[in-house]
N, C-alpha and C positions, 0 to 999 in steps of 0.2 A: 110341454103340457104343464099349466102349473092349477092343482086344484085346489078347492080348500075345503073344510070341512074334515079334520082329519082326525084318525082314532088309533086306535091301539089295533097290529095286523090280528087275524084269526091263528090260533094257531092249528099244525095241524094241514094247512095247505100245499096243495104240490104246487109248488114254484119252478119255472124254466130259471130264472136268474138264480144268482150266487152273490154272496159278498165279492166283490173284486173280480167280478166277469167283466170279461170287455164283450160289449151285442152289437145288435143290428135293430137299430128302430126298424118296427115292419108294421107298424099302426102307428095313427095320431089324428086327434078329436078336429073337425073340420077347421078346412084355414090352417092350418098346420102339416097338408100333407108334404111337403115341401121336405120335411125332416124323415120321413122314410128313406131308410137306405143310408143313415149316418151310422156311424162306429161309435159309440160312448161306452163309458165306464162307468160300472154297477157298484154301489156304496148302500150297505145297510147301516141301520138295519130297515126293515120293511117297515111302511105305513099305510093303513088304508085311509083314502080320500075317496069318497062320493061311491060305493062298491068297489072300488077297485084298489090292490094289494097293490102297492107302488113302493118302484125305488130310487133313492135320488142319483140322479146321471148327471156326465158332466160329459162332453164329447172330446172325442181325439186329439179335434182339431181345434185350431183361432175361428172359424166361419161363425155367424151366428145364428143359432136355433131360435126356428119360430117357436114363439110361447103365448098361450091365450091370458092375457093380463087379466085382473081379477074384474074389471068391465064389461070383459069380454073384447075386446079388441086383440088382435094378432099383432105382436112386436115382434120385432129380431132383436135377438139379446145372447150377447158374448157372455156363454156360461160358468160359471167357474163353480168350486165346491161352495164356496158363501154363497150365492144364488138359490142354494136351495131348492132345486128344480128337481120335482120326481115326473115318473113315466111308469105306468100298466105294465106291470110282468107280464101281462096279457100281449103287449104291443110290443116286448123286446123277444128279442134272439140269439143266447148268448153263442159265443164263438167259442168253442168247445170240440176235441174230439165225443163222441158216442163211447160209450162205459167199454164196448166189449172193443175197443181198438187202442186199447191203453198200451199196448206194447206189441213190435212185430217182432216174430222171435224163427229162428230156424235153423236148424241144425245141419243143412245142407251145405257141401262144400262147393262152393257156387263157383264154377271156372271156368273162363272167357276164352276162348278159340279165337286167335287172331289169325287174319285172312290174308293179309297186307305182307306177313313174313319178315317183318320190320326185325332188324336187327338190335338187339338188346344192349 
């Protein structure tokens, strides 16, 4: 997605994204759905374009992301961080554990019964 019109983000907003999250496109503005379901990497800081809090992505991989050219026309285009391509916090999903699973801990002395009587 590449929009224009851009401003200074609100602050103040709850963002799914991070600096330096790796997501999941899981939105993208017509002609572009192609790119749901890609891995990129989250680079702030945030800008808003046209309502939407955006951040510039650059994907995992070499493949290239469809991007709506400023015509309007849909290209594929090998992205890189010069590119300068943002995407809707709204439309990513970062790759993240959930806050309360930050660590598994146990104090249990966890001990395997072998069955097999294999010799040591």
């Amino acid at each position: 997605m590449n929009l224009s019109n851009s401003s200074s983000t609100p602050s103040g907003m709850g963002l799914r994204c991070k600096d330096g999250d790796i997501a999941v496109i899981v939105g993208d503005v017509p002609g572009c759905e192609g790119n749901v379901g890609r891995i990129v990497q989250v680079r702030g800081p945030t800008t808003q374009l046209i309502g939407y809090v955006c951040w510039q992505i650059k994907p995992s991989d070499k493949r290239p992301l469809f991007i709506r050219d400023h015509d309007g026309s849909i290209v594929g285009e090998r992205v890189v961080w010069k590119s300068r391509i943002f995407h809707p916090d709204c439309f990513l999903l970062p790759v993240r554990p959930p806050q309360d699973d930050k660590s598994i801990e146990t104090n249990n002395n966890l001990e395997i019964e072998r069955t097999d009587y294999a010799t040591q």
